[in-house]
Backbone as CSV, one residue per row, in Angstrom:
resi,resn,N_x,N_y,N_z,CA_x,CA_y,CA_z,C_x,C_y,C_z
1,UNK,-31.672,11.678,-15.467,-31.911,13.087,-15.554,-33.393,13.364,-15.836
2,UNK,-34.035,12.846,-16.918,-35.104,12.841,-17.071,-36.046,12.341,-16.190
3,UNK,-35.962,11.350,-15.085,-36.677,11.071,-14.195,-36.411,12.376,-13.015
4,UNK,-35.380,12.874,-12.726,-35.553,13.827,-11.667,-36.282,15.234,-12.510
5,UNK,-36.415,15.748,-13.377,-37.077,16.449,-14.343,-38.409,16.404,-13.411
6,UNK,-39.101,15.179,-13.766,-40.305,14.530,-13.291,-40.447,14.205,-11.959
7,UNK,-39.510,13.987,-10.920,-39.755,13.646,-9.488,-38.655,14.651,-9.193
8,UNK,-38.313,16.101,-8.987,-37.158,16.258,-8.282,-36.472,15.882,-6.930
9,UNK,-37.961,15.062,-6.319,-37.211,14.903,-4.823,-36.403,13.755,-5.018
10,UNK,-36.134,12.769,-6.420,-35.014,12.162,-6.579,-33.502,12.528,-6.886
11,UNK,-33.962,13.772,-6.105,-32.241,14.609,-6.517,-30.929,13.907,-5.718
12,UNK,-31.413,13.877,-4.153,-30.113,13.294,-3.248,-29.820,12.040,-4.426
13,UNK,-30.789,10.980,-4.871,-29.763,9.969,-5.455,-28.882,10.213,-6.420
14,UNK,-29.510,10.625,-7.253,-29.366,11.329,-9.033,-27.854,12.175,-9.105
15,UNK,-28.107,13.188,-7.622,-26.344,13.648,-7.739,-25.644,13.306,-7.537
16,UNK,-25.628,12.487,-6.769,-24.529,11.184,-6.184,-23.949,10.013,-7.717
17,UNK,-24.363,9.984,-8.536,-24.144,9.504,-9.770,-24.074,10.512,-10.753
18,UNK,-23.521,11.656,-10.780,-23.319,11.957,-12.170,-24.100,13.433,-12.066
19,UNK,-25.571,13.381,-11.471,-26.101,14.974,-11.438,-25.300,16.128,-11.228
20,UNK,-24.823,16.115,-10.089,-24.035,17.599,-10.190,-23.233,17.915,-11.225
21,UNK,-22.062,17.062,-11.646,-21.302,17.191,-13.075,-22.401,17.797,-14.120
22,UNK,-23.679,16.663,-14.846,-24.679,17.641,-15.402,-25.057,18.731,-15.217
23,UNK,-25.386,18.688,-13.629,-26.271,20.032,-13.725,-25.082,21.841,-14.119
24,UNK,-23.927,20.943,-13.561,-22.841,22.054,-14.192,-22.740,22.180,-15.769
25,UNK,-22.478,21.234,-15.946,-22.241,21.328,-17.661,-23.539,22.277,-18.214
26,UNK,-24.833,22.259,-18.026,-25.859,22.799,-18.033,-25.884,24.579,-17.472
27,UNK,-24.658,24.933,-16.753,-24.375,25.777,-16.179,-25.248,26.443,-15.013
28,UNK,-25.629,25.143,-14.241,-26.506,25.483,-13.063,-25.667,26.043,-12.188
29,UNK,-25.934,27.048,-11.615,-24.809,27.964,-10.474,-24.544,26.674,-9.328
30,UNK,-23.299,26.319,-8.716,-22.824,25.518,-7.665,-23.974,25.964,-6.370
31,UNK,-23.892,27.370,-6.200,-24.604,27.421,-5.142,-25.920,27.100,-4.939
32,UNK,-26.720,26.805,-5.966,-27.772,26.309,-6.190,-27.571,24.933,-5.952
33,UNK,-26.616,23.932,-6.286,-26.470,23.111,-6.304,-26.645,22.308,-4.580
34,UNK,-26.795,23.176,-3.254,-26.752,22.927,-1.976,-28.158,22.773,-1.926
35,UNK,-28.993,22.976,-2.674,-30.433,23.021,-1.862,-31.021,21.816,-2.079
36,UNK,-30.564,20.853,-1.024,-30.954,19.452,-1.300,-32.641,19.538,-0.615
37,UNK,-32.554,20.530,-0.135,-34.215,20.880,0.603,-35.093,21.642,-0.272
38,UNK,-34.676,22.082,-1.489,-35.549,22.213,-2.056,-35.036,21.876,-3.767
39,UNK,-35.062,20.599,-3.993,-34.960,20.021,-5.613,-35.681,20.728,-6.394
40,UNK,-36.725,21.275,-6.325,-37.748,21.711,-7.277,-36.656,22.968,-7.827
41,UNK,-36.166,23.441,-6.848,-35.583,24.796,-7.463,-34.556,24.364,-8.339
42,UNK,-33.939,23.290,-7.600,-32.613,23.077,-8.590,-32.955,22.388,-9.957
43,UNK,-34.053,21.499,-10.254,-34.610,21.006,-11.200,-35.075,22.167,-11.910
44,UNK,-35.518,23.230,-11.557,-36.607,24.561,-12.095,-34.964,25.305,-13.373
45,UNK,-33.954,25.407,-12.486,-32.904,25.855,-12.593,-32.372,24.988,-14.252
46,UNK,-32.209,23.852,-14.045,-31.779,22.887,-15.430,-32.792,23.363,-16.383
47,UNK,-34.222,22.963,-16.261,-35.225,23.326,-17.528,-34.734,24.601,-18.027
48,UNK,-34.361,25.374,-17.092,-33.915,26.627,-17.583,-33.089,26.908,-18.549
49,UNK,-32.256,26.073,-18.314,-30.953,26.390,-19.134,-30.534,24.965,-20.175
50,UNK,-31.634,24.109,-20.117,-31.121,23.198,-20.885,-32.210,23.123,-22.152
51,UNK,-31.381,23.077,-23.371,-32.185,23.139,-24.232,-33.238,22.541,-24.689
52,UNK,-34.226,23.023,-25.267,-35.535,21.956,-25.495,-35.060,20.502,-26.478
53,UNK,-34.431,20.959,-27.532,-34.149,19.710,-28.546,-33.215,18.700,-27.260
54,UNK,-32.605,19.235,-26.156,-32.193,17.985,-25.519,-33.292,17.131,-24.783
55,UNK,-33.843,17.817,-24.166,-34.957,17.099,-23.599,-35.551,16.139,-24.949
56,UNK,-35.899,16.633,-25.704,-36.540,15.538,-27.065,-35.226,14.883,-27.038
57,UNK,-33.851,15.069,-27.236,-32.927,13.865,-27.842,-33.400,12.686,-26.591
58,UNK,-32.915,13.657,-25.534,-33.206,12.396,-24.453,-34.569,11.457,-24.438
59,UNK,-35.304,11.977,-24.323,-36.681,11.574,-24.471,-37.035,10.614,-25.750
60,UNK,-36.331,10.364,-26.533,-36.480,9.762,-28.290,-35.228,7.873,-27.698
61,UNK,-34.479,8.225,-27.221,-33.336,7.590,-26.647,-33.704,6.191,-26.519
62,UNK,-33.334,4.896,-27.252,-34.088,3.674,-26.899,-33.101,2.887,-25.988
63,UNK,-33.524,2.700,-25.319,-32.955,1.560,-23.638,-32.108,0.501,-24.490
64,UNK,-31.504,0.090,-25.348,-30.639,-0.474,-26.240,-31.201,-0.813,-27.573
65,UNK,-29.609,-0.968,-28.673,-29.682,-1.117,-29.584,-28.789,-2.165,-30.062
66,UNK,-29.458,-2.524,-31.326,-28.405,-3.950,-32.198,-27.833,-3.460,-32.983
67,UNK,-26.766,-3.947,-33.631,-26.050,-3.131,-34.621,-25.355,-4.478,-34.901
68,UNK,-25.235,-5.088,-36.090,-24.216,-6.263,-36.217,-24.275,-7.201,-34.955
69,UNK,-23.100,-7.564,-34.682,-22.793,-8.423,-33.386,-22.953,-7.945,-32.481
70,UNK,-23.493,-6.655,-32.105,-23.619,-6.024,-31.121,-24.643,-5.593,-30.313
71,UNK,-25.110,-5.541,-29.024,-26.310,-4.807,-28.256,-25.516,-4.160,-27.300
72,UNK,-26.252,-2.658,-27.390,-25.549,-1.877,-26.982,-26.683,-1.325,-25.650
73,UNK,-26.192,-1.478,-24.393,-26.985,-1.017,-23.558,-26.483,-0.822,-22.249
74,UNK,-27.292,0.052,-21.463,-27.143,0.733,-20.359,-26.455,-0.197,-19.340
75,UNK,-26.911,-0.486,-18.955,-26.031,-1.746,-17.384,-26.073,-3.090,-18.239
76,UNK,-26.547,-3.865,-18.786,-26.718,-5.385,-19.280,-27.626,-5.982,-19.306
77,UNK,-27.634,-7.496,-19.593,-28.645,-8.364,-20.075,-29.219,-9.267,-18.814
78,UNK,-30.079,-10.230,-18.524,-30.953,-10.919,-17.913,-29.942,-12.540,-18.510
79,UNK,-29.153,-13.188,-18.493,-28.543,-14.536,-18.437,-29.459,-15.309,-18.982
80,UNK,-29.882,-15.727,-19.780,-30.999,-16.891,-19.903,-32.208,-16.302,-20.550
81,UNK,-32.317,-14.802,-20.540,-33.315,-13.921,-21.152,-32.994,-13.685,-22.252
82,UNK,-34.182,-13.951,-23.749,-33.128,-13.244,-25.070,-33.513,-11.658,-24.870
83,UNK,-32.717,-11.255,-25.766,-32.231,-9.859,-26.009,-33.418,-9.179,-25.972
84,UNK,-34.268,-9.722,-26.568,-35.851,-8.976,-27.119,-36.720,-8.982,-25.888
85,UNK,-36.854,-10.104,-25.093,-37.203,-9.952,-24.280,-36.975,-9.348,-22.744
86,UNK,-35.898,-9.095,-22.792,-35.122,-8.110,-21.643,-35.938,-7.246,-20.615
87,UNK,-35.801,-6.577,-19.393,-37.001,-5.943,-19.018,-35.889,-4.896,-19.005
88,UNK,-37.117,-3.526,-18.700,-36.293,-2.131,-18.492,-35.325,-2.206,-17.715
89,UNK,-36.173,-2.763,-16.389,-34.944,-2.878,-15.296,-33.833,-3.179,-15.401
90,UNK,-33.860,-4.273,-15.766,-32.127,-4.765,-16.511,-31.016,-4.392,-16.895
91,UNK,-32.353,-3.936,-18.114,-31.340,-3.113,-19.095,-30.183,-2.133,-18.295
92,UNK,-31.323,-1.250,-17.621,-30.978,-0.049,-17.033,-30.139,0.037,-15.383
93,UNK,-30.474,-1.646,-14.676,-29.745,-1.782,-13.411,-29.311,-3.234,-13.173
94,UNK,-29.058,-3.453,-14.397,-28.915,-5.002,-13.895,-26.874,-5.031,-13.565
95,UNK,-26.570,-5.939,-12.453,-25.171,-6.078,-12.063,-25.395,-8.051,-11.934
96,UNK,-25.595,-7.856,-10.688,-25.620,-9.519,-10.212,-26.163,-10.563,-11.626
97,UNK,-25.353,-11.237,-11.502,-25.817,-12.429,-12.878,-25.339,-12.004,-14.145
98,UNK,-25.365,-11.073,-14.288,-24.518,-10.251,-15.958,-23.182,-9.967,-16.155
99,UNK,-23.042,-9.765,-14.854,-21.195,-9.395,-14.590,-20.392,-10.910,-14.926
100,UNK,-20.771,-11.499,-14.058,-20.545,-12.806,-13.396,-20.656,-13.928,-15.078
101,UNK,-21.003,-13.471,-15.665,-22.106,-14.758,-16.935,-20.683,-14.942,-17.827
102,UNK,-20.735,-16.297,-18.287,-20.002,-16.450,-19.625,-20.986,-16.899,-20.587
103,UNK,-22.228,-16.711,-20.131,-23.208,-17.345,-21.133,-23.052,-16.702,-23.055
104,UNK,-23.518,-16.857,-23.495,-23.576,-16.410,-25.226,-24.690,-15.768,-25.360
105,UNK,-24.416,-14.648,-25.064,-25.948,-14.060,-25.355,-26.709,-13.380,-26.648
106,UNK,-25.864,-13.910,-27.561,-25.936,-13.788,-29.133,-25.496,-12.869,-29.918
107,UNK,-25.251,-12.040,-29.086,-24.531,-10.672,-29.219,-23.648,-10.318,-27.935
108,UNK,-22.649,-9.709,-28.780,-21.591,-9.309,-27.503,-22.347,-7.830,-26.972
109,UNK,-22.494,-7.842,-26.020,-22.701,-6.988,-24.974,-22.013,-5.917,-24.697
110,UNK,-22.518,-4.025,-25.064,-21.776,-3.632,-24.990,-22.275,-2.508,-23.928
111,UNK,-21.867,-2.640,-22.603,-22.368,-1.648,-21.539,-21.513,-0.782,-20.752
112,UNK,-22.282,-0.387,-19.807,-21.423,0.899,-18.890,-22.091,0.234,-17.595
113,UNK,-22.907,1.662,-16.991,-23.251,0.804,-15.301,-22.383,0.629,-14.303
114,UNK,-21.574,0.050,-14.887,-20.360,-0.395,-13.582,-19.037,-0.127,-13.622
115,UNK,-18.721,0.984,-13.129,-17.137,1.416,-13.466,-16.315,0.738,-13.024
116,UNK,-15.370,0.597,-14.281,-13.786,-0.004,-14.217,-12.657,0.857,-14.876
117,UNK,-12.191,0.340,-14.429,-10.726,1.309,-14.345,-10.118,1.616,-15.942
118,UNK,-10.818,0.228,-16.366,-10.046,0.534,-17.765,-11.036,-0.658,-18.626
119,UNK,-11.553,0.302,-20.073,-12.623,-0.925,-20.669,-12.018,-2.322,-20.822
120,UNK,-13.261,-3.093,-20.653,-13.105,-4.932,-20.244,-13.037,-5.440,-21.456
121,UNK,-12.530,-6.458,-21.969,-13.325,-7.101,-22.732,-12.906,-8.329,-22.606
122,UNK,-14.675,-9.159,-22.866,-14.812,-10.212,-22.009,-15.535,-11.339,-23.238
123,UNK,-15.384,-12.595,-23.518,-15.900,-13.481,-24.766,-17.334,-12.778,-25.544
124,UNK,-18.338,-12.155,-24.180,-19.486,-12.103,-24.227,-20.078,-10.677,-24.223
125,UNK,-18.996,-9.904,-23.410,-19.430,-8.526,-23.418,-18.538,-7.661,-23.538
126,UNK,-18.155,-6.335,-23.317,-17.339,-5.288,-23.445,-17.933,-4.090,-22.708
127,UNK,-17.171,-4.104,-21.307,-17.795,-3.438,-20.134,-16.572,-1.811,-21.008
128,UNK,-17.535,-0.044,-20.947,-16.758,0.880,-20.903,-17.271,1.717,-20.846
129,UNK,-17.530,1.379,-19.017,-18.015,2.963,-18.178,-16.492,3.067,-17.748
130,UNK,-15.869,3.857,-17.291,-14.742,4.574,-17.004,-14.733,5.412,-15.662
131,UNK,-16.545,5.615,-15.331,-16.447,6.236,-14.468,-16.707,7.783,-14.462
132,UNK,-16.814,8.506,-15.874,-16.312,9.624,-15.448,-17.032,10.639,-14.780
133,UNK,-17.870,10.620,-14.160,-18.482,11.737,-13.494,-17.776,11.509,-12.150
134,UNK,-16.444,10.472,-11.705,-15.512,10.391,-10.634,-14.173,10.277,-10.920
135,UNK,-13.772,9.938,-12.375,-12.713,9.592,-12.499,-12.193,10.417,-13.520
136,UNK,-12.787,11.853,-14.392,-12.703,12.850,-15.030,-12.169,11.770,-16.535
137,UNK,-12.259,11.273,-16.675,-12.073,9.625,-18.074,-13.273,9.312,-18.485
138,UNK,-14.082,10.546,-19.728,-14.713,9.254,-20.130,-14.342,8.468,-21.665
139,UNK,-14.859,7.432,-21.545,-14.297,6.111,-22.611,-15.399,5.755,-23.753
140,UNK,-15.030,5.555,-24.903,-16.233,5.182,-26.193,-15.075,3.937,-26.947
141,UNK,-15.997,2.963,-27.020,-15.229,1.709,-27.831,-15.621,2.310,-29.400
142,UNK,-14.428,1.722,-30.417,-14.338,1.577,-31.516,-14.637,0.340,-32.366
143,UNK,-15.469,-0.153,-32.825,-15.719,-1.554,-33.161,-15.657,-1.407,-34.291
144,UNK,-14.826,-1.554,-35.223,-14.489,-1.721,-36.339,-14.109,-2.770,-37.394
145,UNK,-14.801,-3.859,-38.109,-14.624,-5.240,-38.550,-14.748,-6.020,-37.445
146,UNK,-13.317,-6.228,-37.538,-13.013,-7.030,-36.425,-12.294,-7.146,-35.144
147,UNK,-11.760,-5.633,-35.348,-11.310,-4.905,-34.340,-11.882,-4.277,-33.556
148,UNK,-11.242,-3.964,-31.886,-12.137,-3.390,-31.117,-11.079,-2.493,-30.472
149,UNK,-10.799,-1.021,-30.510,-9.775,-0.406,-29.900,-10.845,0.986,-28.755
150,UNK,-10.103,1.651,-28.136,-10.959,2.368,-27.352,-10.298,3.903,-27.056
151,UNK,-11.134,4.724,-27.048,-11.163,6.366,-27.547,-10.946,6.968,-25.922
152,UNK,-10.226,8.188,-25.369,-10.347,8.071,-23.688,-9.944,9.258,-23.719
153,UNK,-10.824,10.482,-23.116,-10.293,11.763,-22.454,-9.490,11.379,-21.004
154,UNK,-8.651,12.555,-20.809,-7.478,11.927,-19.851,-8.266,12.205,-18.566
155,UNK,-7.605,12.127,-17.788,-8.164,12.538,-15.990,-8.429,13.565,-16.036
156,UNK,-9.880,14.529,-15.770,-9.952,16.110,-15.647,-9.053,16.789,-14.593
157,UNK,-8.575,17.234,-15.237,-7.563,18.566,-13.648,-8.925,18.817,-12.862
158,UNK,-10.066,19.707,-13.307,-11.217,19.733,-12.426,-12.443,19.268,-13.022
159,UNK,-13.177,18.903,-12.171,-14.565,17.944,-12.415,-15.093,18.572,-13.457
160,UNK,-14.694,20.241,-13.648,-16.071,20.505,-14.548,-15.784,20.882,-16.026
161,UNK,-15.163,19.521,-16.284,-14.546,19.600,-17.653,-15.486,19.694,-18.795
162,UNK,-15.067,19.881,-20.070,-16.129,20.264,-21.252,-15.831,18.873,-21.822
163,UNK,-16.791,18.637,-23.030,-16.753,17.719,-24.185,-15.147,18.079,-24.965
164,UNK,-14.744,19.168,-25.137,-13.941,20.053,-25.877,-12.750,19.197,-25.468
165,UNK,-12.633,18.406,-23.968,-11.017,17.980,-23.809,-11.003,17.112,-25.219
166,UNK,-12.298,15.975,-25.696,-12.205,15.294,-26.242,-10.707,15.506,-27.921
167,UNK,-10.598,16.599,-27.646,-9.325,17.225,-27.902,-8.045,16.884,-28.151
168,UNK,-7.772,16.289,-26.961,-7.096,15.595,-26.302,-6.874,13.969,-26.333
169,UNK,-7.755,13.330,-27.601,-8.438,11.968,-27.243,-6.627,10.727,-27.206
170,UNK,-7.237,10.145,-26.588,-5.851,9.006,-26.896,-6.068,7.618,-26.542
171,UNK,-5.492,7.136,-27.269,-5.594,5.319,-27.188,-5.120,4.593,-25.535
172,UNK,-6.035,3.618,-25.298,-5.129,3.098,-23.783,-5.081,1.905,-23.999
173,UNK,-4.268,0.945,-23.643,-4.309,-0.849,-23.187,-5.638,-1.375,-23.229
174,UNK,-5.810,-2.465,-23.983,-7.352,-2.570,-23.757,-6.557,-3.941,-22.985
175,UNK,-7.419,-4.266,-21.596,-7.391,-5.651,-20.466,-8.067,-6.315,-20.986
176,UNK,-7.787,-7.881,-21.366,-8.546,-8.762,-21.987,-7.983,-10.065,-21.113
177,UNK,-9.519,-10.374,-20.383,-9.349,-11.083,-19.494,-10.081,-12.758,-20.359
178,UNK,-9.125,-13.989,-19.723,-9.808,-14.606,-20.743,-10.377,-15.487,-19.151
179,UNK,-11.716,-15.859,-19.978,-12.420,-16.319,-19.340,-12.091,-17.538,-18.069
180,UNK,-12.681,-17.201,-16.857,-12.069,-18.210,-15.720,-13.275,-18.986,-14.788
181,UNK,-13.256,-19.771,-14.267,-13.973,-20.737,-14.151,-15.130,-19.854,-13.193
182,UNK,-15.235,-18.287,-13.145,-16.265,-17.803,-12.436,-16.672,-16.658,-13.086
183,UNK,-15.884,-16.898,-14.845,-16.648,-15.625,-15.793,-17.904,-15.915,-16.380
């Protein structure tokens, strides 16, 4: 979001992942939402209506964090890279080699990036994107001692659901796949 802020002609990608849902929640008019020929307007449109302290939350936001046994970050880790040394990219787009890893990466791994149907959990990491800017589900793990259970708004009736379903919250199956000779 903050990069199309700054480049709007990265809008075609940006909505295709998740922008339009934002720019609604933000209460950008739909019909605005067509002018893929002119981003500036539709970007002009968000500053408008989105509050300044968000822009600072976003803007303050660190590309992951440690907490106990945990690193908590955007897409995943670099295999063979420690934690500290990680690059942005990674953090923020890494799939190939991270998905795939049973490596120990000293901390269990706790990301999004790559939607699944239902949060993972895996020796090394704990995949819980859900998807929802497609699948109206979004998902927050509970890590508690030694427990790990998971929090889930249901399927939106329509895309342009509020925070407010969270309302609604309810427990699901957590899939615990145990490791196989290509995790």
């Amino acid at each position: 979001m903050l990069e199309f802020i700054k480049k709007p002609q990265r809008y075609r990608k940006w909505k295709s992942i998740g922008g339009v849902e934002t720019l609604l929640s933000y209460g950008v008019e739909p019909t605005i939402l067509l002018s893929t020929e002119r981003p500036d307007l539709v970007r002009d449109r968000l500053v408008e209506r989105m509050p300044e302290r968000h822009v600072r939350f976003f803007s303050k936001l660190n590309p992951s964090v440690e907490i106990g046994d945990y690193f908590f970050v955007h897409a995943g880790v670099r295999p063979g890279v420690g934690l500290k040394e990680q690059s942005m990219s990674d953090l923020l787009t890494i799939r190939k080699g991270f998905l795939e890893s049973n490596a120990d990466f000293g901390k269990v791994v706790v990301h999004g990036h790559t939607p699944v149907e239902r949060p993972e959990v895996h020796p090394n990491r704990i995949a819980i994107d859900t998807g929802a800017y497609v699948s109206g589900r979004l998902s927050c793990a509970v890590l508690e001692n030694d427990q790990t259970r998971f929090l889930a708004t249901g399927a939106a009736r329509n895309r342009q659901s509020s925070w407010t379903s969270f309302a609604h919250l309810k427990r699901f199956n957590v899939r615990i796949r145990a490791p196989g000779p290509n995790s």
